[in-house]
VMD Tcl script that draws the C-alpha trace (Angstrom):
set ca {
  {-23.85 14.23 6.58}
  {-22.06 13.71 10.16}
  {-24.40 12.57 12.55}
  {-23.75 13.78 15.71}
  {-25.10 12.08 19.49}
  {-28.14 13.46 21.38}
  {-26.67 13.05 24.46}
  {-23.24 14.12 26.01}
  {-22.39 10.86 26.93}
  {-22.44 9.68 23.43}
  {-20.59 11.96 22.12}
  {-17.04 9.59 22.58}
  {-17.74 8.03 18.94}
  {-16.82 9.00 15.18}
  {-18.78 10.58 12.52}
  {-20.23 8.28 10.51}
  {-19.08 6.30 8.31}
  {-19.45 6.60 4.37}
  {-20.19 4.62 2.12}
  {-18.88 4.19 -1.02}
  {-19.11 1.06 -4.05}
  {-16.33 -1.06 -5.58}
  {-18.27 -2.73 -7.53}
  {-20.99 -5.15 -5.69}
  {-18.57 -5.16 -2.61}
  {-19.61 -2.07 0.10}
  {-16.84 -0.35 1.86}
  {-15.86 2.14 4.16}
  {-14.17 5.23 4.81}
  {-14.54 8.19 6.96}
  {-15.11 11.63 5.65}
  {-12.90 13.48 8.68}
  {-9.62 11.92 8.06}
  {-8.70 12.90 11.42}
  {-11.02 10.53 12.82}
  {-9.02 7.49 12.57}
  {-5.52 6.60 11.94}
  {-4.58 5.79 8.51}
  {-4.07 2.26 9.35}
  {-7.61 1.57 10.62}
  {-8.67 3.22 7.48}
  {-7.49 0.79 5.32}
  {-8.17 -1.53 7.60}
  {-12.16 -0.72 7.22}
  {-11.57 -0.85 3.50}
  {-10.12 -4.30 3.36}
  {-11.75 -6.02 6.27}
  {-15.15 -4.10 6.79}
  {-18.70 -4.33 5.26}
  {-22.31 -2.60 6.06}
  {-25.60 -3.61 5.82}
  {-28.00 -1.33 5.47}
  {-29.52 0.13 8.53}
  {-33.33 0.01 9.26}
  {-34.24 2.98 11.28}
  {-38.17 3.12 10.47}
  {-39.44 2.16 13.77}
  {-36.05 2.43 16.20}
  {-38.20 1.91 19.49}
  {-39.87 -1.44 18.30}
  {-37.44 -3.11 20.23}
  {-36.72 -1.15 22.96}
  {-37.03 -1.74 26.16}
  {-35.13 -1.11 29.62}
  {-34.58 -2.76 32.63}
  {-33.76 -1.87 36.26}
  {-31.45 -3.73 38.21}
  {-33.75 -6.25 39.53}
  {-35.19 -6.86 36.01}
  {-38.47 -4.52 35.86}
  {-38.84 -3.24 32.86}
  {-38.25 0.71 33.14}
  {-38.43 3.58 31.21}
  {-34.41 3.87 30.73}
  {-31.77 6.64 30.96}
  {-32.80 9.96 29.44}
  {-32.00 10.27 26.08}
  {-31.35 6.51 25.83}
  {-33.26 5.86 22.69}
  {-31.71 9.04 20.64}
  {-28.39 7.63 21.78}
  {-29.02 4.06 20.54}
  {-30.47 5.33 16.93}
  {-27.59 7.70 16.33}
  {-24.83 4.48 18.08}
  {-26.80 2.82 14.80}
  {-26.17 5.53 12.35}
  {-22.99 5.97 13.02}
  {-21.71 2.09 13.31}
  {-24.81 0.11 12.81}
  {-24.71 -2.82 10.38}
  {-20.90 -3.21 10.28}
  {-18.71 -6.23 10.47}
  {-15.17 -6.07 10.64}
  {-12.56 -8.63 11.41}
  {-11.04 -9.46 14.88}
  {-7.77 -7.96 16.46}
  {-6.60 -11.74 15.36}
  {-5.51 -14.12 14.40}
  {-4.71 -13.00 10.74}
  {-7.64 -12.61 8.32}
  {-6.19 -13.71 5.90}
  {-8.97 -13.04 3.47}
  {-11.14 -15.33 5.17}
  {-13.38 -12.43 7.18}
  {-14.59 -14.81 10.18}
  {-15.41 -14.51 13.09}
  {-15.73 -10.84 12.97}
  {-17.15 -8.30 15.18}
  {-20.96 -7.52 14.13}
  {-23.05 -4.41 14.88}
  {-26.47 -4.86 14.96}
  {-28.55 -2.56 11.92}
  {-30.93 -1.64 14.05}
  {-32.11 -0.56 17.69}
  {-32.37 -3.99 19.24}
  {-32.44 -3.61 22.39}
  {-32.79 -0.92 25.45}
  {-30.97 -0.26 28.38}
  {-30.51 -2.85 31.33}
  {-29.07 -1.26 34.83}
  {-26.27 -3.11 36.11}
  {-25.98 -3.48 40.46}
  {-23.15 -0.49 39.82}
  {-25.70 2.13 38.44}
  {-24.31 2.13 34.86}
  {-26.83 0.87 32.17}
  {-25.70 -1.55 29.15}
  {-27.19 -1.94 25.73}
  {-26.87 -5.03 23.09}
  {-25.45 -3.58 19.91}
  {-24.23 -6.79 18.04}
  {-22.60 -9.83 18.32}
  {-19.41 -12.03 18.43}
  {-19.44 -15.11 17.70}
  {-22.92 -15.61 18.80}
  {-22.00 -13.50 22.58}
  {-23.60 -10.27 22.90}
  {-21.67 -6.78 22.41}
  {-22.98 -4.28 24.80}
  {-22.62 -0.72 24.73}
  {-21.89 1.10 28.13}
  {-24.50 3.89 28.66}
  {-21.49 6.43 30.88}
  {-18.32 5.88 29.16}
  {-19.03 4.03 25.72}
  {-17.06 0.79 26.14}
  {-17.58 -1.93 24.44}
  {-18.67 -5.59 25.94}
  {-18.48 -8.99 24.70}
  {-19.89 -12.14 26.52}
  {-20.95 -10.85 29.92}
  {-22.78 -6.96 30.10}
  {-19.48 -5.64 31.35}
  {-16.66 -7.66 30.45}
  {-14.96 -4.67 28.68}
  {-12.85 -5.06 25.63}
  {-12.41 -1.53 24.26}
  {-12.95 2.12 25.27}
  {-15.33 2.99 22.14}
  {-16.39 1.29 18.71}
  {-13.76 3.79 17.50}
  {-11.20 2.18 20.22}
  {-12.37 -1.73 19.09}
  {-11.47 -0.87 14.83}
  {-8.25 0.35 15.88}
  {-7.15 -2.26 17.99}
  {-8.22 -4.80 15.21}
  {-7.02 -2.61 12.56}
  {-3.64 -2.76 14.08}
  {-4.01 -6.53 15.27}
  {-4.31 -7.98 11.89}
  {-1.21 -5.66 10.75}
  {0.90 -7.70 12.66}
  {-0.83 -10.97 13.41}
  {-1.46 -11.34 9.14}
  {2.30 -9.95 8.52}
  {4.21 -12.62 8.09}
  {7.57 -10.28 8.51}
  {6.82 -10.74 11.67}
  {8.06 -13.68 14.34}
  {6.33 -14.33 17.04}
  {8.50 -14.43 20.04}
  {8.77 -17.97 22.00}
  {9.99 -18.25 25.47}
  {13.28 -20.71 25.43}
  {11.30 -22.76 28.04}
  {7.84 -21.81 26.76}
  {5.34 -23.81 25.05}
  {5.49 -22.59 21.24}
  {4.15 -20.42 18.69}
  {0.34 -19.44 19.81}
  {0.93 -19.47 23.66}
  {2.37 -16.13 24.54}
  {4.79 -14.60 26.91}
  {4.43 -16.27 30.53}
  {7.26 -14.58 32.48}
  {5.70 -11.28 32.28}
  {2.70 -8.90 31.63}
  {2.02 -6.20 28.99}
  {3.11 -3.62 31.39}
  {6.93 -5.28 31.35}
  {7.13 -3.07 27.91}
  {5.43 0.17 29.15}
  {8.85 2.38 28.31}
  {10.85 -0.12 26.36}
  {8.31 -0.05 23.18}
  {6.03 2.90 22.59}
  {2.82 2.49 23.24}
  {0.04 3.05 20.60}
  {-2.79 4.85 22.47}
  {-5.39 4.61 19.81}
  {-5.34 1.01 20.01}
  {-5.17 0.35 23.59}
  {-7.48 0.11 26.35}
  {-7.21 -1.27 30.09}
  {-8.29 -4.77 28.62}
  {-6.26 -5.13 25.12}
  {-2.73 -3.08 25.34}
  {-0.42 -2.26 22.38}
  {3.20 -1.41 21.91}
  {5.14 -1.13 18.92}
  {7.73 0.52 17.25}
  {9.83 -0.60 13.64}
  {11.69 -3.59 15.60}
  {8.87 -5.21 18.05}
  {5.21 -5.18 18.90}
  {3.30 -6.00 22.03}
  {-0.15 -7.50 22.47}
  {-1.71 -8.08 25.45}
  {-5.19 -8.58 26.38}
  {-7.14 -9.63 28.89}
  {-9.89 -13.31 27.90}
  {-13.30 -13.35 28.22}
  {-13.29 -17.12 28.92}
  {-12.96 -16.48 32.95}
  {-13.84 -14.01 35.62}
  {-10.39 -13.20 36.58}
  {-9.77 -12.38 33.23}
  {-6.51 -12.97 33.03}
  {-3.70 -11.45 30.43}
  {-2.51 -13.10 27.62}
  {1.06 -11.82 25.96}
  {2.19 -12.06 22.89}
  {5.23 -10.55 21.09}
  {7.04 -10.28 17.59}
  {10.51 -9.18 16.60}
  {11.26 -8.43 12.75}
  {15.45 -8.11 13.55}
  {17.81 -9.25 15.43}
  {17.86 -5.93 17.34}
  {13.73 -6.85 18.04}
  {14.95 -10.15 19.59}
  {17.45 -8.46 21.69}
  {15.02 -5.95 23.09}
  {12.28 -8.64 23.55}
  {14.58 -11.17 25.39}
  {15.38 -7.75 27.54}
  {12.45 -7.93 29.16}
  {10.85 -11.30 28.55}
  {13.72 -13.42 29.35}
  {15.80 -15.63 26.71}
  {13.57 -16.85 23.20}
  {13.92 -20.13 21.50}
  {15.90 -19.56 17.72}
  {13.37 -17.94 15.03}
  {13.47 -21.61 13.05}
  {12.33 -23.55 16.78}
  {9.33 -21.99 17.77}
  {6.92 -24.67 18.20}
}
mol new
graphics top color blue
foreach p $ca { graphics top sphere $p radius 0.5 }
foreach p [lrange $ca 0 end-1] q [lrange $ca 1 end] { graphics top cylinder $p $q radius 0.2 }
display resetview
């Protein structure tokens, strides 16, 4: 049964997911094949797994926070929102935008199977919740518009959970896809390093952009000849943008080196 948010604001997300058994692995689908694009569904049935959540006791561990660190009692709602964030996405674990999988499942995006944690104000009124974990950083949930954190409380990486499984749904696509060449600047420093000469934006018109999957802080183009990626790193405050690109033709070489400047040949990339 869908389970819908309390509160308006939470109301961005997905049904929930169902689950169904291949054997002793647990996968996932979605009941409202609208939901997602048929990419990220097989993406969730390749490269996703659920624990079970624990909903028992959902306000054991929370707690809110003002700005100054006083513990308060929280946005209204902001409990209902967290246990139905949990229904809806709690316990999975997916695999990252990239690099390619693989089969190897690391490093992958974790949401927690529980309520664990409350709100905590930020100084620009919006409140943040922890709802998982990458790599060991904190994921945060934005209480006014849904994003999705890693590292810092608002270092934005997607618009919505549903926003994040796209994005890596179509990352591995192309960073696992071996039909795929990465394009390497003719002065650049080889396979892995990106586009220098210019930003995402460079290819806003020349490739189509895939909405689903992009967001102000991880942008994708593509089309049957090239695909774009660029995102902006957690590592620093500036957050700068990484680019990369891939060609599968000639013709997605041409078009690349139209905007990006001349590429090294497909058998000198590093």
């Amino acid at each position: 049964m869908d389970t819908p948010y309390v509160d308006e604001r939470c109301q961005r997300q997905i049904r929930a997911p169902v689950l169904f058994y291949d054997r002793s692995v647990i996968r996932h689908v979605l009941d409202d094949s609208g939901a997602l694009s048929h990419r990220a569904r097989a993406f969730l049935d390749e490269h996703c797994r659920r624990l079970p959540i624990s909903l028992v006791d959902p306000g054991r561990w929370y707690v809110c926070t003002g700005v100054d660190g006083d513990v308060v009692p929280g946005p209204a709602g902001g409990l209902e929102c967290l246990t139905s964030f949990v229904n809806q996405f709690g316990g999975m674990m997916f695999c990252p935008e990239r690099p390619g999988c693989y089969g190897a499942h690391q490093d992958r995006y974790e949401f927690d199977n529980f309520v664990s944690s409350g709100w905590d104000e930020l100084e620009d009124g919006d409140h943040v919740a922890i709802v998982g974990s990458k790599e060991g950083y904190p994921l945060t949930l934005s209480w006014s518009t849904g994003r999705i954190g890693v590292v810092e409380p608002d270092f934005w990486i997607a618009d919505s959970a549903v926003n994040l499984i796209e994005s890596c749904a179509l990352g591995q696509s192309v960073y696992a896809d071996e039909d795929w060449t990465e394009a390497v600047e003719l002065g650049g420093k080889g396979t892995g390093w990106g586009l220098t000469a210019v930003g995402s934006d460079a290819f806003r018109g020349a490739v189509g952009e895939v909405v689903e999957a992009s967001s102000e802080w991880s942008r994708w183009y593509l089309d049957e000849h090239v695909a774009v990626h660029g995102w902006r790193v957690t590592y620093e405050q500036e957050r700068s943008e990484v680019v990369t690109a891939w060609y599968h033709d000639a013709e997605g070489r041409q078009r690349i080196e139209a905007v990006a400047g001349p590429l090294r040949p497909a058998n000198r990339t590093r």
